[in-house]
C-alpha positions in Angstrom: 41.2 43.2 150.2 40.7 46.8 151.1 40.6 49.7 150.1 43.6 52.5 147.9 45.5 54.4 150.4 44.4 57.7 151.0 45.3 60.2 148.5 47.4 57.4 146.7 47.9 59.1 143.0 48.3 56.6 140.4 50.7 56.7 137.8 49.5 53.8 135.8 46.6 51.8 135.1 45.6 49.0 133.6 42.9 46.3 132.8 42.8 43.0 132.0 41.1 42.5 128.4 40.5 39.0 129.7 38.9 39.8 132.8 37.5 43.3 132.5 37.0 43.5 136.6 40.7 42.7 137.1 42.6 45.8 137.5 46.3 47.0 138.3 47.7 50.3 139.7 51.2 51.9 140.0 50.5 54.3 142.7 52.5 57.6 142.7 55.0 56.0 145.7 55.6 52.4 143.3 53.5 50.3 144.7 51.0 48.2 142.8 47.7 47.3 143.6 45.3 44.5 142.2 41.7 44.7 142.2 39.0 42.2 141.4 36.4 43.6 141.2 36.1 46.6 139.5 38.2 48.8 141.6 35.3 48.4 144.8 38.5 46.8 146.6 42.1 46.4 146.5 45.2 44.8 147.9 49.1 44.7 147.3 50.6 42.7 144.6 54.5 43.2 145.6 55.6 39.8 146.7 59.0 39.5 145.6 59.1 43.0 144.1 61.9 45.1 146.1 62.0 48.0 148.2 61.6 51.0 146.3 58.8 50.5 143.8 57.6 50.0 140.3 58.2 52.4 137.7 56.4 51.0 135.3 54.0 47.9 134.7 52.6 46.4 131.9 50.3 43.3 130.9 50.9 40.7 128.1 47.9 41.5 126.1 48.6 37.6 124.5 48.5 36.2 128.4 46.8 38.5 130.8 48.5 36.7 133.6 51.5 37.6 132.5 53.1 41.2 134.0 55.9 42.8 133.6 57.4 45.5 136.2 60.2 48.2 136.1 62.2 49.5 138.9 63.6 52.8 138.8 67.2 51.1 138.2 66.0 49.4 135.4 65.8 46.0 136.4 63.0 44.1 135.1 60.3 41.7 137.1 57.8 39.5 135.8 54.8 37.8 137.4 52.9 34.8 135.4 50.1 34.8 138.0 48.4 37.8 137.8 50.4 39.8 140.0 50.3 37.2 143.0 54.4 36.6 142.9 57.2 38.9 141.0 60.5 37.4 139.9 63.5 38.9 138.5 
């Protein structure tokens, strides 16, 4: 793990009600970041997601685990592992 790009802005945020230290980010480019650990640290979470970014992400409140992602084209991806691996 390591740390945000420099002057990455984030478009969207979120947190794991399950694991308050887990968190997500969209940065302002697409790309999404996980952090354990309260934001001290973070690293990619794109494996499988395409070229071009996320538009949007959002967590299964039900099972944290469970993401979904957006690309600008619409097309949806989901990850059941906590943003380790995306699928269409």
């Amino acid at each position: 793990m390591g740390r945000l790009p420099a002057e990455t802005g984030v478009r969207t945020l979120l947190i794991d009600p399950g694991q308050a230290k887990r968190v997500y980010v969209v940065s302002e480019g697409g790309a999404v970041y996980r952090s354990d650990d309260s934001g001290e640290s973070w690293a990619p979470a794109t494996q499988g997601l395409p070229e071009g970014g996320v538009e949007a992400l959002a967590l299964d409140p039900r099972l944290p685990q469970r993401l979904y992602a957006t690309t600008p084209a619409g097309v949806v991806y989901v990850s059941e592992d906590g943003a380790g691996s995306w699928r269409r």
